[in-house]
Residue frames as qw, qx, qy, qz and C-alpha x, y, z in Angstrom:
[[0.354, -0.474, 0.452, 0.668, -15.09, -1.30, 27.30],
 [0.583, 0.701, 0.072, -0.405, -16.07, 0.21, 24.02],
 [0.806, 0.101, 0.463, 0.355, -14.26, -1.99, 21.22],
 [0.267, -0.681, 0.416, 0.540, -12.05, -0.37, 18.57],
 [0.830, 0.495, 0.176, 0.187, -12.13, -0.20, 14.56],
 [0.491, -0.389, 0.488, 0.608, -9.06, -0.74, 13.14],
 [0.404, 0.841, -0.170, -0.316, -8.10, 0.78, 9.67],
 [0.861, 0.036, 0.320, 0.393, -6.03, -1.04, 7.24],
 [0.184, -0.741, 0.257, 0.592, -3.39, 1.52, 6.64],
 [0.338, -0.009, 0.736, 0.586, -2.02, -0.68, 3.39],
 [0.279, 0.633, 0.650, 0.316, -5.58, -0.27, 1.44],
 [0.076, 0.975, 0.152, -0.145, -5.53, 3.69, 2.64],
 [0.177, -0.762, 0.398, 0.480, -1.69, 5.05, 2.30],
 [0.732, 0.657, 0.160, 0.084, -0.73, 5.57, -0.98],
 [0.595, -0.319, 0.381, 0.632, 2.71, 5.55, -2.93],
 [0.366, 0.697, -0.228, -0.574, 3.22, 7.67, -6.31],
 [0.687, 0.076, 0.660, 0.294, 4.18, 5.25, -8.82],
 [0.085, 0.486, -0.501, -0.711, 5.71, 6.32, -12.72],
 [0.801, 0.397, 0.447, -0.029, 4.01, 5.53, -15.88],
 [0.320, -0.339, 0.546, 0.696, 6.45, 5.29, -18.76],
 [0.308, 0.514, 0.728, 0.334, 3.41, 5.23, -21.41],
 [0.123, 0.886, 0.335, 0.296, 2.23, 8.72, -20.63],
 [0.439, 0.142, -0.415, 0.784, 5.23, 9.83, -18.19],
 [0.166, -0.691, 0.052, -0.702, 2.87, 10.51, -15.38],
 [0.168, 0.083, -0.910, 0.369, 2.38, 9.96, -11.76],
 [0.626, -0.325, -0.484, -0.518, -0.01, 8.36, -10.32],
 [0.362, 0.335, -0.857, 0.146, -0.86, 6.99, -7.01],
 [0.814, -0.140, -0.452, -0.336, -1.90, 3.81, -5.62],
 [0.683, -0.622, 0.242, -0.296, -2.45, 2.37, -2.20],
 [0.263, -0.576, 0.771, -0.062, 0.38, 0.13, -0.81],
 [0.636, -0.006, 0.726, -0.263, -1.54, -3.02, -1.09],
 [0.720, 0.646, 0.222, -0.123, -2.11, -2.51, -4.71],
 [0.545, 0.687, -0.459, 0.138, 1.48, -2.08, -5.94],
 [0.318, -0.394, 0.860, -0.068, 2.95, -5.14, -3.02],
 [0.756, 0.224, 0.601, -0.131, -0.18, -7.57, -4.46],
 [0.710, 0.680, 0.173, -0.057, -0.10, -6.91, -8.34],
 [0.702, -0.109, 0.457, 0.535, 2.08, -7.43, -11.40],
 [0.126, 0.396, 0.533, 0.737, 0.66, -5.18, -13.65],
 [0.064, 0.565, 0.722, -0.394, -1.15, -2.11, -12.60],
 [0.389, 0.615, 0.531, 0.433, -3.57, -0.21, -14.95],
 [0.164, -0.066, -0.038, 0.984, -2.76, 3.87, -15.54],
 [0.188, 0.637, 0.475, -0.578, -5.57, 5.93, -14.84],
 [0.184, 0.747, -0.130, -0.625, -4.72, 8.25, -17.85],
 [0.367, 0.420, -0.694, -0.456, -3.35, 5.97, -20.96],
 [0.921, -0.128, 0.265, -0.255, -4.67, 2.81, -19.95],
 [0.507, 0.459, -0.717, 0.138, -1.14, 1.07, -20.34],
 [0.875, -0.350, -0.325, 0.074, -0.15, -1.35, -18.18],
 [0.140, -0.724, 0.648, -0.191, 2.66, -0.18, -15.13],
 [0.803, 0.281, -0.488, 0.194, 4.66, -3.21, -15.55],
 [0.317, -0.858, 0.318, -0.251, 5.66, -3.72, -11.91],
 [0.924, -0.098, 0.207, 0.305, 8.11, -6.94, -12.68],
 [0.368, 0.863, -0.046, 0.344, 10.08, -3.92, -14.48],
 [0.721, -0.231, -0.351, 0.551, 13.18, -3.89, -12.87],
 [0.059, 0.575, -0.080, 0.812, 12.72, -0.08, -12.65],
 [0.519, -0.524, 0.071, -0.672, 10.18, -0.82, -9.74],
 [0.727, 0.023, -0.672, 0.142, 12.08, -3.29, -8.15],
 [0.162, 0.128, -0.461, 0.863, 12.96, -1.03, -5.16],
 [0.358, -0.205, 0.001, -0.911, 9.57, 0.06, -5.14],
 [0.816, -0.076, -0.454, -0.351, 8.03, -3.50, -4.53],
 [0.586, -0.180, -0.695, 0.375, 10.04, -4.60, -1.98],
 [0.062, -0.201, 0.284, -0.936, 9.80, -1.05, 0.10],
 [0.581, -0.211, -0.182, -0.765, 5.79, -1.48, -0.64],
 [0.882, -0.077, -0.462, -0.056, 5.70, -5.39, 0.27],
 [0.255, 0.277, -0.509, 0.774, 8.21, -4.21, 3.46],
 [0.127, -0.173, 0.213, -0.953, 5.72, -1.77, 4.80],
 [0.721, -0.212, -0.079, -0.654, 2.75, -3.53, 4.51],
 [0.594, 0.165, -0.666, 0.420, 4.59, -6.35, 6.32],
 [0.152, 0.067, -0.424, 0.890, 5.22, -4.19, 9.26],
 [0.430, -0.117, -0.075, -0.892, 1.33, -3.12, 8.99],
 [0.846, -0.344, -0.396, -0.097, -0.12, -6.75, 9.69],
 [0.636, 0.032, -0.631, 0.444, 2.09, -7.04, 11.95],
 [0.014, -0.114, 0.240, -0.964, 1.03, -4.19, 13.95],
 [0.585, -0.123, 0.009, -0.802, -2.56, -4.17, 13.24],
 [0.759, 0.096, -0.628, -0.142, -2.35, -8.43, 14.27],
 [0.280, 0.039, -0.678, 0.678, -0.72, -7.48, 17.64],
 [0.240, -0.623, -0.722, 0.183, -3.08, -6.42, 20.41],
 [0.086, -0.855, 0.100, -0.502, -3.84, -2.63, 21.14],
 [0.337, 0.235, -0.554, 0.724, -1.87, -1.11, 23.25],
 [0.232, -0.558, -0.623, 0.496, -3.68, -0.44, 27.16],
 [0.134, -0.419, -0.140, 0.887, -2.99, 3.04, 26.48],
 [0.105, 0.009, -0.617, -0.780, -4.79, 3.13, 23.08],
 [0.225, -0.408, -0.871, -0.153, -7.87, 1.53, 24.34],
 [0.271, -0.472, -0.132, -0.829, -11.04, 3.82, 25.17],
 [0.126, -0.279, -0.917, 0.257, -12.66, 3.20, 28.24],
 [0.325, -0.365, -0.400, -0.776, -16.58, 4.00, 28.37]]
């Protein structure tokens, strides 16, 4: 049975996220706006301020999803998912 690489969705899907320093968007992988407090704009180097209650929604949604994503990629494959060789 030929073994299976798994993909950490959180570190690949990405979310848009507002900067209020240069009013653009930007965006960054799930895991990087559920882990961090502060993440750095590509374009002004300001700081997105994600304790900002603007991005309160946006932290729990992000910290949700990637929740759901260990939980998933922690569980066994499914029979049907598995390759046989």
């Amino acid at each position: 049975m030929a073994s299976m690489n798994r993909v950490d969705t959180g570190a690949v899907f990405k979310h848009p996220v507002h900067c209020f320093g240069c009013h653009e968007v930007f965006y960054f992988t799930l895991r990087e706006i559920a882990g961090a407090q502060k993440l750095a704009c590509p374009q002004c180097d300001s700081d997105i301020n994600l304790a900002d209650r603007a991005y309160e929604s946006l932290i729990i949604w992000a910290k949700d999803t990637i929740a759901v994503i260990d939980q998933i990629q922690n569980s066994p494959p499914c029979r049907a998912l598995q390759v046989v060789v």
